[in-house]
C-alpha positions in Angstrom: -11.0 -40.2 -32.2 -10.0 -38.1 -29.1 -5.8 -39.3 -30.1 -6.7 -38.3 -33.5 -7.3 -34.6 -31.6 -4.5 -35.2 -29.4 -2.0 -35.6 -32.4 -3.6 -32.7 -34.5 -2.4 -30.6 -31.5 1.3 -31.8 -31.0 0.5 -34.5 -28.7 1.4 -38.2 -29.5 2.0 -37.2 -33.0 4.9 -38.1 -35.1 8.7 -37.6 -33.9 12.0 -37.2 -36.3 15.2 -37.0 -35.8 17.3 -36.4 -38.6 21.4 -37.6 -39.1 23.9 -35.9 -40.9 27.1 -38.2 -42.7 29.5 -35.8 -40.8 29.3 -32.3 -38.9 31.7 -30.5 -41.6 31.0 -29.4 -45.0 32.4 -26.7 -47.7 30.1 -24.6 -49.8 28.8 -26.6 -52.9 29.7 -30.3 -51.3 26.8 -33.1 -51.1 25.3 -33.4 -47.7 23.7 -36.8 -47.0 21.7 -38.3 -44.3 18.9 -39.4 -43.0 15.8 -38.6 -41.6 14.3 -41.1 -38.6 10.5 -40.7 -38.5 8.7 -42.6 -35.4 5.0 -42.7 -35.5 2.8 -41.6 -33.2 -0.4 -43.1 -31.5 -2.7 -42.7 -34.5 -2.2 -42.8 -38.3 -0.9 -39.7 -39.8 -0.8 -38.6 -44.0 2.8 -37.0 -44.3 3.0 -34.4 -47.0 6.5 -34.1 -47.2 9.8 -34.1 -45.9 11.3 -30.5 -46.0 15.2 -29.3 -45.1 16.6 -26.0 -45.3 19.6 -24.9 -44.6 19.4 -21.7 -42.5 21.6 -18.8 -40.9 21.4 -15.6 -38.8 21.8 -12.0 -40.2 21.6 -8.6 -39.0 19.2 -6.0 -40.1 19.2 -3.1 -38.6 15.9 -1.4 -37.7 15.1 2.1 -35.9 19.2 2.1 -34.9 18.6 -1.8 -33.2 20.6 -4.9 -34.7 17.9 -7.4 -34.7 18.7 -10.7 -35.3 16.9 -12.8 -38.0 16.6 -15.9 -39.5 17.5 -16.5 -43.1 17.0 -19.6 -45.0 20.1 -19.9 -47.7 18.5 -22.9 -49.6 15.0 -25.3 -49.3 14.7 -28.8 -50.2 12.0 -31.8 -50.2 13.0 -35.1 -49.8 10.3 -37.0 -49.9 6.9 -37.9 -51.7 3.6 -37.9 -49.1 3.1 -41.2 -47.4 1.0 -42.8 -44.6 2.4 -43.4 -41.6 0.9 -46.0 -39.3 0.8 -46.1 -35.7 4.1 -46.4 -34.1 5.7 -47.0 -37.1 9.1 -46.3 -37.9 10.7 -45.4 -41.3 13.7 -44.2 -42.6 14.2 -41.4 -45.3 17.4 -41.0 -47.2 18.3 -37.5 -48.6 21.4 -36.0 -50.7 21.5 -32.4 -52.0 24.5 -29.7 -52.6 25.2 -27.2 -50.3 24.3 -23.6 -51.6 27.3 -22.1 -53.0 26.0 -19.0 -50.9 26.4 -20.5 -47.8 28.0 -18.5 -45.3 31.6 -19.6 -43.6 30.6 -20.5 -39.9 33.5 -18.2 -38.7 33.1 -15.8 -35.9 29.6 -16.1 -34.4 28.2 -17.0 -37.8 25.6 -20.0 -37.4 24.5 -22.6 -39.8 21.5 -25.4 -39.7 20.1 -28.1 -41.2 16.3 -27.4 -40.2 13.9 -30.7 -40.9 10.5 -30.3 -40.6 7.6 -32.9 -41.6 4.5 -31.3 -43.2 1.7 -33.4 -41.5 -1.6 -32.9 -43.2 -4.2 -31.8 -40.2 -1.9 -31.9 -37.4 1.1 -30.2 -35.9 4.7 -30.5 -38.2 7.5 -31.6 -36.1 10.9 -30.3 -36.6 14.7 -31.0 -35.8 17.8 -28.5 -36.1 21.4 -29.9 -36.7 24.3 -27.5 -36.5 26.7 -27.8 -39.2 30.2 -25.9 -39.8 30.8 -24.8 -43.3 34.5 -24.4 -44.0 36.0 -22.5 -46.8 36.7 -23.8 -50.3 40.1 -24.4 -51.5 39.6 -21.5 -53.7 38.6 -19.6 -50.7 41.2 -20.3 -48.8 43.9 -19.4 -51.2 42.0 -15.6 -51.2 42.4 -15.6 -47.8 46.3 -16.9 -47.6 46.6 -14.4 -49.9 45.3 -11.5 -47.5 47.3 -12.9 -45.0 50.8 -12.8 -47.1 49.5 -8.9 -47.9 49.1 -8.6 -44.1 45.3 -8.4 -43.3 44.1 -10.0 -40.0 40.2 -11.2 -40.1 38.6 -8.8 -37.3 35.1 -10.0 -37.6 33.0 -12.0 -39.8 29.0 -12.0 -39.8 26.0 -11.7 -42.2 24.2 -8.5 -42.9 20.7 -7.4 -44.6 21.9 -6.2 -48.4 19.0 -6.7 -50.3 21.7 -5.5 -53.3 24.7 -7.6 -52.3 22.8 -10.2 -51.2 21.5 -11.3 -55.0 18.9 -13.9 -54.1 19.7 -13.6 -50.6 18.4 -10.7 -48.3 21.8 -10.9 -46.7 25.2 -11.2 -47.6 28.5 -12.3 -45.2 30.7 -10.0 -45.0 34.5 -10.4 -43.8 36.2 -7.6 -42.1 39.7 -7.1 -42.4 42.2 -4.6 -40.4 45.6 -4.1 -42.0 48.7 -4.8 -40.4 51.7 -4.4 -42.5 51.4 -3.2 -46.1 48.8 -1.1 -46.1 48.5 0.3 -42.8 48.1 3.7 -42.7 46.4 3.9 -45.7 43.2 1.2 -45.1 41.0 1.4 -42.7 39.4 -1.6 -42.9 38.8 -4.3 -46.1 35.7 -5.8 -46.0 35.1 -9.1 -48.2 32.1 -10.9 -50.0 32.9 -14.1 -51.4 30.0 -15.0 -54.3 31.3 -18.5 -55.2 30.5 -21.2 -58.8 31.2 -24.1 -59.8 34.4 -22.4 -62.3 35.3 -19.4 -60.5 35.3 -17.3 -57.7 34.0 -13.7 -57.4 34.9 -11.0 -54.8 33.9 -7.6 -54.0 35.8 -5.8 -51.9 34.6 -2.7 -49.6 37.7 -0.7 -49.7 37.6 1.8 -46.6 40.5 4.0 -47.2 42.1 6.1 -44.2 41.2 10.0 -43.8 43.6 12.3 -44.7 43.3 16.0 -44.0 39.9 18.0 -44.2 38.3 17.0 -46.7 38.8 12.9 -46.3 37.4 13.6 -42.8 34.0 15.0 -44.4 34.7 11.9 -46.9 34.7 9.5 -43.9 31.6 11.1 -42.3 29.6 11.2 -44.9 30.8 7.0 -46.0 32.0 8.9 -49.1 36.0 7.3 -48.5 34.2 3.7 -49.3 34.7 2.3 -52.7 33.6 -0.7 -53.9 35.3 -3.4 -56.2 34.2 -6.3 -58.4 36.9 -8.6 -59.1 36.9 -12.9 -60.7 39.3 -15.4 -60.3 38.5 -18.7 -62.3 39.9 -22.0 -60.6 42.9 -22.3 -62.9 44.1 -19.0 -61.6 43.3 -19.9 -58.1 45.5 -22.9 -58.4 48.6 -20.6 -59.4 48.8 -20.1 -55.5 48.3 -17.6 -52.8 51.5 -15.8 -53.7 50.5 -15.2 -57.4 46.6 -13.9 -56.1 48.2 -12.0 -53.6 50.0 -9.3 -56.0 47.2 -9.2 -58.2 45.1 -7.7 -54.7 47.4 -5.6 -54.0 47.1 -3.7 -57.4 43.9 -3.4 -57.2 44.4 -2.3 -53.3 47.3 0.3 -54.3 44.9 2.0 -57.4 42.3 3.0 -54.5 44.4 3.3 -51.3 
């Protein structure tokens, strides 16, 4: 009786520890794994097996950046069980990675969080960092920026309750032009909203101030304009080049 107590309160309850196929994954890939569940010193009903995959945004409250927690995608893995005394058992789990899962570029964290819903007793937990790399379809976007000349200056995930779709945050990637368009940009700033068949961006176009007026423009966040643009995969697969002039006429019509 008085382990039963113990284990209701965190103490000699039930441990996991759960292993991912490989540290590195792309937005919509398969993750596999599994979950390693050691029992504790008395028998213990398991609910279920829960994993999310979480990030960090920044919402900004009373001029603070506060950091927050923000889970991109929720999963259970397993049907309730009994686990016995010092038993150990072995759960298996496969699901895709949320096409809304942010790039881990910059400061930008991802995580695999486990927990174990334990019915009258404390749920034990595990976090495994994952990287999440760009898509090939991403990656040609972002060649393409490059050939225009725009250098990534930061990348990070903010509260936009309206960009963010499902999401209370979206990532956004901040570019500073070099070449091209210097002199006219600002700054680009790029949300990638990914599917199976194509790729959409919109693009925070920050054009430069120019006399008077353009300066009350910039104060007032009036010289921002925003643009919706889709690429399916076929015309990703045309190549960076072929992308590339396509961006810059839709740069050039509100530079």
């Amino acid at each position: 009786m008085f382990n039963r107590f113990l284990a209701s309160i965190g103490i000699g309850s039930a441990k996991i520890d759960t292993l991912l196929e490989k540290p590195r994954y792309s937005p919509g890939e398969e993750v596999r794994g599994i979950v390693k569940i050691q029992g504790g010193n008395v028998e213990q009903r398991i609910e279920t097996i829960q994993l999310s995959v979480m990030t960090q945004y920044i919402r900004e409250s009373n001029d603070n950046k506060i950091k927050q927690n923000g889970e991109v995608g929720r999963y259970h893995v397993s049907a309730p069980f009994t686990l016995k005394p010092n038993e150990q058992r072995e759960v298996s789990f496969s699901f895709q990675l949320p096409h809304q899962t942010p790039l881990t570029i910059g400061h930008v964290p991802v995580w695999v969080k486990t927990e174990l819903d334990v019915r009258g007793g404390v749920d034990p937990g595990d976090n495994d960092r994952i990287e999440v790399s760009p898509t090939a379809p991403m990656n040609t976007v972002l060649e393409a920026l490059n050939l225009l000349g725009f250098h990534l200056r930061k990348a990070e995930c903010e509260y936009s309750s309206k960009l963010g779709g499902k999401m209370p945050f979206i990532q956004e990637l901040e570019f500073v032009p070099t070449t091209q368009f210097r002199g006219q940009l600002d700054e680009l700033e790029v949300m990638f909203y990914p599917s199976d068949h194509e790729l959409e961006l919109v693009l925070q176009i920050d054009r430069r101030a120019r006399g008077l007026s353009s300066f009350f423009a910039e104060a007032m966040n009036m010289d921002e304009t925003f643009v919706r643009t889709r690429f399916t995969h076929v015309q990703l697969a045309a190549g960076p080049n072929d992308i590339a002039r396509q961006l810059s006429d839709i740069l050039a019509r509100y530079a």
